[in-house]
C-alpha positions in Angstrom: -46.6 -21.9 122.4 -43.6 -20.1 122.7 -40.3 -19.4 121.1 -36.9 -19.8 122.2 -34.1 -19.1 120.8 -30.3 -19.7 122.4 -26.5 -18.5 121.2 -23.5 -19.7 122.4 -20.1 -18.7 121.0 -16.2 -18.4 121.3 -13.6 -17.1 119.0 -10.8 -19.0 117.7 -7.9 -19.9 120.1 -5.4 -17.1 120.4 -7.6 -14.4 118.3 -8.8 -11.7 119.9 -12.2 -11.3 118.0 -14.7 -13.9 116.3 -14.8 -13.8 113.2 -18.5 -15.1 113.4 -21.6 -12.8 113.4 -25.2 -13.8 115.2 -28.0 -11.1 115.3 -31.2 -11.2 115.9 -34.3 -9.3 114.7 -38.7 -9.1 115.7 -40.2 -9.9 112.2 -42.9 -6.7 111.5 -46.1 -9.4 111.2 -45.1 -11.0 114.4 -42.2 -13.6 115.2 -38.4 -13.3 115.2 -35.6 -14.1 112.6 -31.5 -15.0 113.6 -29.1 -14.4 111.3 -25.5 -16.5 111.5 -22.8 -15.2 109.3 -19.3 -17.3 109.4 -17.0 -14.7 107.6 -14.3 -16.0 105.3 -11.1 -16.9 107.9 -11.0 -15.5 111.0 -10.1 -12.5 113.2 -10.3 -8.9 112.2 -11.3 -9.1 108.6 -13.5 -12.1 108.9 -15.7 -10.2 111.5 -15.8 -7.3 108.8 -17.0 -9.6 106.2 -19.6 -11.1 108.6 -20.6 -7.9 109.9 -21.3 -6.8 106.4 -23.7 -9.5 105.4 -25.7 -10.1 108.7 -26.2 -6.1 108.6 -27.8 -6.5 105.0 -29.7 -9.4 106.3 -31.0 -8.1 109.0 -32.0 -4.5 107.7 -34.1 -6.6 105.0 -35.7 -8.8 107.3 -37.0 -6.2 110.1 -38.4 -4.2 106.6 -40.6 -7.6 105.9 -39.0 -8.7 103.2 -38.6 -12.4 102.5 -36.0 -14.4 104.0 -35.1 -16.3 100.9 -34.7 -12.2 99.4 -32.9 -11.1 102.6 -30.6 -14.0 101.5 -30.3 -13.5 98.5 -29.6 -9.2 98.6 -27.0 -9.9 101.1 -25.1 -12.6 98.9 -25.5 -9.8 95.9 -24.4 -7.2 98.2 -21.2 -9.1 99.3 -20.5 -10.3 95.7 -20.6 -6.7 94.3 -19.0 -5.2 97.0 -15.9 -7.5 97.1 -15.7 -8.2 93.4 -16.6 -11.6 94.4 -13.4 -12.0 96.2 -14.7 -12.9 99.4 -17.2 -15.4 100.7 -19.1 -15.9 103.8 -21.5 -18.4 105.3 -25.1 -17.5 106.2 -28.0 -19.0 108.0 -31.2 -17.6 108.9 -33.5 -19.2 111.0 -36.8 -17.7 111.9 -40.3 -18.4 113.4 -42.8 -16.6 111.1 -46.0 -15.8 113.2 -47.9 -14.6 110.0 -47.3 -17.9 108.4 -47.0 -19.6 111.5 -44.0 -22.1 110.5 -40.3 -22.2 111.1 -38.1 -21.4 108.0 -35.2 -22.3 107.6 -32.4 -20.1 104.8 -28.7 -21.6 104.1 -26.4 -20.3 102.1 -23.9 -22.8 103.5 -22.2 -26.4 102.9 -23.0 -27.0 106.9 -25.6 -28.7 107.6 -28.4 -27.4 110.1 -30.0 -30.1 112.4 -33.8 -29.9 112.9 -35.8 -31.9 115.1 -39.4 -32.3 113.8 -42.0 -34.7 115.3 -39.9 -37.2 117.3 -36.7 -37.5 115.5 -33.4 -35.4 114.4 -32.0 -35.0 111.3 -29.8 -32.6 109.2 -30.6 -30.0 106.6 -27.5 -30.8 104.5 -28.6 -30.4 100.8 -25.7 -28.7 98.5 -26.1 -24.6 99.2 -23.0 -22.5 98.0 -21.9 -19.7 100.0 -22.8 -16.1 99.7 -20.3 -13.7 98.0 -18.9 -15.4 94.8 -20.7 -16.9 92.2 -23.4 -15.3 90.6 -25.9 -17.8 90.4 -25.7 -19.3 93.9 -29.1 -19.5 95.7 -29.9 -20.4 99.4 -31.7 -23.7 100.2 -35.0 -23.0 101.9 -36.7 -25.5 104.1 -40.1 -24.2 106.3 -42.2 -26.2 109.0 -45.1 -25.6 111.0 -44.7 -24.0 114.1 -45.5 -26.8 116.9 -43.9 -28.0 120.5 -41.4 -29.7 120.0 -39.5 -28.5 116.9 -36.2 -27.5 117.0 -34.0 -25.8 114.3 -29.4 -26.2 115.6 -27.6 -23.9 113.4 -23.7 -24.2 113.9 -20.7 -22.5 112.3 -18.5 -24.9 110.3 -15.7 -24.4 113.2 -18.6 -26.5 115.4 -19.3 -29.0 112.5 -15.9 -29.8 112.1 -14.6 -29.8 116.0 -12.0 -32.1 116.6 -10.9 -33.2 113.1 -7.7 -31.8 113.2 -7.0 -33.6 116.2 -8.5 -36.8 115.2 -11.1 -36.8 117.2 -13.7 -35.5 115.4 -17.1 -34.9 116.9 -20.7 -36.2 115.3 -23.1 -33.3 115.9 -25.7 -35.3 115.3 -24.6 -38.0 117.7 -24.5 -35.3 120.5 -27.7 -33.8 120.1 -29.2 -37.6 120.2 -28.0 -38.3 122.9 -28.7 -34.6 125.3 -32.2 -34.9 127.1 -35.3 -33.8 125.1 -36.1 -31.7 128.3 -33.2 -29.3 127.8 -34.2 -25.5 126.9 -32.5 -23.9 124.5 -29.9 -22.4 126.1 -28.7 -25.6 127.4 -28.8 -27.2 124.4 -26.8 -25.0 123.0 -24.2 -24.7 126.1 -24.1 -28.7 125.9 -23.0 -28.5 122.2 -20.4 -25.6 122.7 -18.9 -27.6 125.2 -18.4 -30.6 123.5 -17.3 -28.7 120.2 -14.4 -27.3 122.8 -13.6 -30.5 124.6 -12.8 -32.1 120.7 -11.0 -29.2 120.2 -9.3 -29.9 123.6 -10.0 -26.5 124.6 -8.0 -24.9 122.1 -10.4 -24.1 118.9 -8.9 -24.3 115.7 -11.9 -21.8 114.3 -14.3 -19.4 115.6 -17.4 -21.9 117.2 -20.4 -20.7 117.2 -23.7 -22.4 118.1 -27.4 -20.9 117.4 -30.4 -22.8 118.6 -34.4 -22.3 118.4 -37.0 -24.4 119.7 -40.8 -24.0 119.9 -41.8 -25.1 123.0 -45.5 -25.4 125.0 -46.6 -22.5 127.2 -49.1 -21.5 129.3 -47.8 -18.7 130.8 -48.2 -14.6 130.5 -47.7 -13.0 127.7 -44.2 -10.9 128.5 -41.4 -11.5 126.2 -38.4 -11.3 127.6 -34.9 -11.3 126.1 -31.3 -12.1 128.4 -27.7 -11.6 127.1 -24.5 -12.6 128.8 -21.2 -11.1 127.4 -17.6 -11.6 128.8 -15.6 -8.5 128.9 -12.2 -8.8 127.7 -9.8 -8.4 131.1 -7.8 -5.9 128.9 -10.5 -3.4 129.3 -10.7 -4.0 133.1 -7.2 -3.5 133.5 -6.7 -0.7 131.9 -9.6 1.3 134.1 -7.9 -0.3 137.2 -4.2 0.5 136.6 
C-alpha cells in the first residue's frame, strides 16, 4: 500500500496572504500526519493565528505524542495565549503505521468527507473550535489503513463556496461524482476548482483543500515528496526592474 496525500489552496480574493495554514509532518513510529489550521478571518492576522496553532500541532506530533493531545495542547496553547479571544479551525489527518489506521482529529464545525469501503460520507459530528472555551474537545474518528480509503479535509471557505452568490456548491455531490481512479492530487485540484468556479473566480474566503488516500502499490520503496508554489509577480519585478 501506499500513502498519498494532496494540497491545493488559494487565498481570498484581493488578499495578499492566506489566512489558512497546511503542514505536514513523518510520524516517529512510521506514517505521516497533516495539519489544516483556518485562522479566525483572513489576511495578515489570520495567518498569525494559524501559524501559531499548526506550529504547536505539529511540534507535538513529530515528538509522538497523540493526535487527539497534539489537538488538544494546541487549542490550550491558543486559548491561553489570546485570553480566549481568538479562535481557529484545526484538522489533523494522519496515517498511523504503528497502528496501522487512518485517524482522523477535528476541532471544527466542517465536516471532513471520508470514503471507506465503497461509499462517501462526511465526518460532521458537533466539534467546537480551538482557542475559546475551555472545555472544547476534538472529535476523533480512526480506520484501518486499506486501498481505497480516502480522508477530504477542506477549509470552511471550500464548504461554503458559492453561498453568497447563490450558488452554493455540495461537496459531497462533487466528490460523487469525480472518478474513483483519480490520485490525490487530482482530487484535490478537481475540488479547488469547483470551490472557485461557485465562487465565480473571485473567493470570498481563503479555500483550502487537503486530501489523503491509501492507495495499492507494488512498487519500490522510495518515498518521494513534490511541492509547487506560485511566486508572487511583486518579487519578480522588483529583481527585474
Amino acid at each position: 500500500m501506499r500513502i498519498e496525500i494532496a494540497v491545493a489552496k488559494v487565498e481570498k480574493y484581493a488578499v495578499g496572504e492566506s489566512g489558512d495554514t497546511v503542514e505536514v509532518v513523518e510520524r516517529p513510529h512510521g506514517g505521516v500526519s497533516i495539519v489544516l489550521v483556518d485562522g479566525q478571518r483572513s489576511g495578515k492576522s489570520a495567518k498569525a493565528i494559524s501559524n501559531l496553532v499548526a506550529r504547536k500541532a505539529i511540534a507535538l506530533l513529530a515528538e509522538g505524542v497523540r493526535d487527539g493531545a497534539a489537538a488538544r495542547a494546541a487549542h490550550d496553547y491558543l486559548r491561553a495565549y489570546r485570553g480566549g479571544k481568538v479562535s481557529a479551525e484545526l484538522i489533523i489527518l494522519s496515517a498511523d503505521l504503528e497502528t496501522g489506521s487512518m485517524v482522523v482529529s477535528r476541532y471544527t464545525e466542517t465536516p471532513v468527507l471520508i470514503h471507506h469501503q465503497t461509499e462517501w460520507s462526511l465526518l460532521d459530528a458537533p466539534a467546537g473550535r480551538v482557542g475559546v472555551h475551555a472545555r472544547t474537545r476534538p472529535h476523533i474518528e480512526e480506520y484501518p489503513l486499506r486501498p481505497g480509503l480516502w480522508a477530504v479535509a477542506v477549509s470552511d471557505g471550500v464548504w461554503s463556496a458559492g453561498q453568497r452568490k447563490g450558488r452554493p456548491m455540495n461537496l459531497l455531490d462533487v466528490v460523487q461524482g469525480l472518478p474513483p481512479t483519480l490520485g490525490a492530487e487530482a482530487l484535490a485540484n478537481d475540488i479547488l476548482a469547483h470551490a472557485l468556479q461557485s465562487e465565480q473566480g473571485r473567493p470570498n474566503d481563503d479555500l483550502t483543500v487537503v486530501v489523503m488516500r491509501i492507495s495499492r502499490h507494488d512498487g519500490d520503496n522510495v518515498r518521494r515528496m513534490s511541492m509547487r508554489l506560485p511566486i508572487p509577480p511583486r518579487i519578480y519585478n522588483a529583481w527585474t526592474q
